[in-house]
C-alpha positions in Angstrom: 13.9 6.4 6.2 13.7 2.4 6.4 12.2 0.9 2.8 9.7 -1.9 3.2 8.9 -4.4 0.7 8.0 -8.2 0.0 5.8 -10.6 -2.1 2.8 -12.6 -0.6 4.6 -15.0 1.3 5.5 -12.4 3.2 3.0 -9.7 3.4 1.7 -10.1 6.7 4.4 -9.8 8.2 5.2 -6.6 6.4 2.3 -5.2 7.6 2.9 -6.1 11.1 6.8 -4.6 11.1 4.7 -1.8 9.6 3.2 -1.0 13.1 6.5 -2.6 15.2 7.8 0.6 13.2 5.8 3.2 14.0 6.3 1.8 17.5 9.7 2.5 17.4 9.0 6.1 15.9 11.5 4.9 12.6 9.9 6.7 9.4 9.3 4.2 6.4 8.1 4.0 2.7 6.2 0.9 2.3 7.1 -0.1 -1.7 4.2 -2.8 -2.1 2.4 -5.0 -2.4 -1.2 -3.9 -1.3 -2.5 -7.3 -0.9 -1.4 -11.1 -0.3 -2.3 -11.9 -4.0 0.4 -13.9 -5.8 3.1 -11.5 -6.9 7.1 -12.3 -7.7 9.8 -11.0 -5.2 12.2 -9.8 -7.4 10.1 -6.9 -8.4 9.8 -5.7 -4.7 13.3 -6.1 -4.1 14.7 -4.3 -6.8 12.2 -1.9 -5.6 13.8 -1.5 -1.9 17.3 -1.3 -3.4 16.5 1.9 -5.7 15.5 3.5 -2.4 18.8 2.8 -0.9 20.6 3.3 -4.1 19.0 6.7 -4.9 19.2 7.9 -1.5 15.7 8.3 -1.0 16.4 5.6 2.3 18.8 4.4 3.9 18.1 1.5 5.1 15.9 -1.7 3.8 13.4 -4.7 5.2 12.4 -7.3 2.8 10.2 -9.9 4.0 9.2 -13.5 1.3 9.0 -17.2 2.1 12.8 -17.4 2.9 14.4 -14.0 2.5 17.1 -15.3 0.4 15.6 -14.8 -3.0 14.9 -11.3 -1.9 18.8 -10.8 -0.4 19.7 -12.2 -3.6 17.8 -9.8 -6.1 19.1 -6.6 -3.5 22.3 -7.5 -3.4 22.6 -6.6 -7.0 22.5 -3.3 -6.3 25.5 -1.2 -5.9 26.0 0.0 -2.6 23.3 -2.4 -1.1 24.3 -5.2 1.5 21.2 -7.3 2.2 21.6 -10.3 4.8 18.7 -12.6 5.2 18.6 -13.3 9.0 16.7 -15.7 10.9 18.5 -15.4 14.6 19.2 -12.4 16.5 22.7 -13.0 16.2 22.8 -13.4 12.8 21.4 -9.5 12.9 23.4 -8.0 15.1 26.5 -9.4 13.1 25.4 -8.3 9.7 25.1 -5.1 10.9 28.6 -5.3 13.5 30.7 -6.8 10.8 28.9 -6.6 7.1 27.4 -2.9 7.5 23.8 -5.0 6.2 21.6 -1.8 5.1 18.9 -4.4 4.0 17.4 -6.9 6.6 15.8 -9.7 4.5 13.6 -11.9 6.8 11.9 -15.5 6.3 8.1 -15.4 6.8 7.6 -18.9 6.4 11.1 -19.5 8.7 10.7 -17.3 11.8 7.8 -17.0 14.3 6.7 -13.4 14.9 8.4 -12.9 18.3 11.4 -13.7 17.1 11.2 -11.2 13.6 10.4 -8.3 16.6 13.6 -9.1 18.2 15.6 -9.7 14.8 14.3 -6.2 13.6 15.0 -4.3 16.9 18.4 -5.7 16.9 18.7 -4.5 13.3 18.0 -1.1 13.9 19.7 -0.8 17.2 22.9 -2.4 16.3 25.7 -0.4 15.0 28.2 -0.6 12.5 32.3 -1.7 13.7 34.0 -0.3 11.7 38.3 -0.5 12.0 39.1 -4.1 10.1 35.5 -4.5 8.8 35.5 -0.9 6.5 38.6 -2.3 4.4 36.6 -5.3 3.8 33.3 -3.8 3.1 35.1 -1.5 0.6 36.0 -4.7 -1.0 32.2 -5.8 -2.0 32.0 -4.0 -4.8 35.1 -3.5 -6.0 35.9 -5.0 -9.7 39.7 -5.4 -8.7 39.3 -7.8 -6.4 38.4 -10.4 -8.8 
């Protein structure tokens, strides 16, 4: 289950990688907002992150003006790796190298074709692993510091 969220710089696009979604049959729980009234990001992203942090998803898309304020408010989160991503490369390699489980995307940075093939690559790209896990296990760890 993929958690969708962003403010109202981005909500038309989250509506339309709502439908790319159900395109590609991938289940998700849209976390708000309802409308394209003024609303602040952080509140949607710490939204997305409790559903990866609780379980209740696994995976995330956030979607504002940039998608760094919302990478910023998810990566917070224990457990939760967001990358803001505004190339198709820049996707595939979150996911190859950085295990991303939140794609943060730019409304007011990408055109739409290119958020359909940054999303697709998301969710079609598969983790590494082998010298990428020890460093991964690193994020979050309090010794490393």
């Amino acid at each position: 289950m993929i958690a969708i969220g962003s403010d109202h710089a981005g909500y038309q696009y989250k509506e339309q990688i709502k439908d790319l979604l159900d395109g590609l049959k991938i289940p998700f729980k849209d976390v708000g907002p309802n409308s394209t009234e003024s609303t602040d990001y952080p509140d949607w992203a710490h939204k997305v992150a409790q559903c990866i942090t609780s379980g209740e998803c696994d995976r995330g898309i956030l979607v504002c003006g940039t998608g760094i304020g919302m990478a910023i408010v998810a990566n917070k989160h224990k457990g939760v790796r967001a990358a803001a991503c505004e190339s198709v490369t820049a996707a595939r390699l979150a996911r190859q190298h950085n295990d991303a489980n939140v794609l943060a995307i730019g409304g007011r940075i990408a055109g739409w074709e290119t958020v359909i093939d940054i999303v697709k690559t998301f969710f079609s790209t598969s983790f590494d692993g082998g010298r990428h896990e020890r460093r991964i296990q690193k994020i979050h760890s309090l010794t490393n510091l």
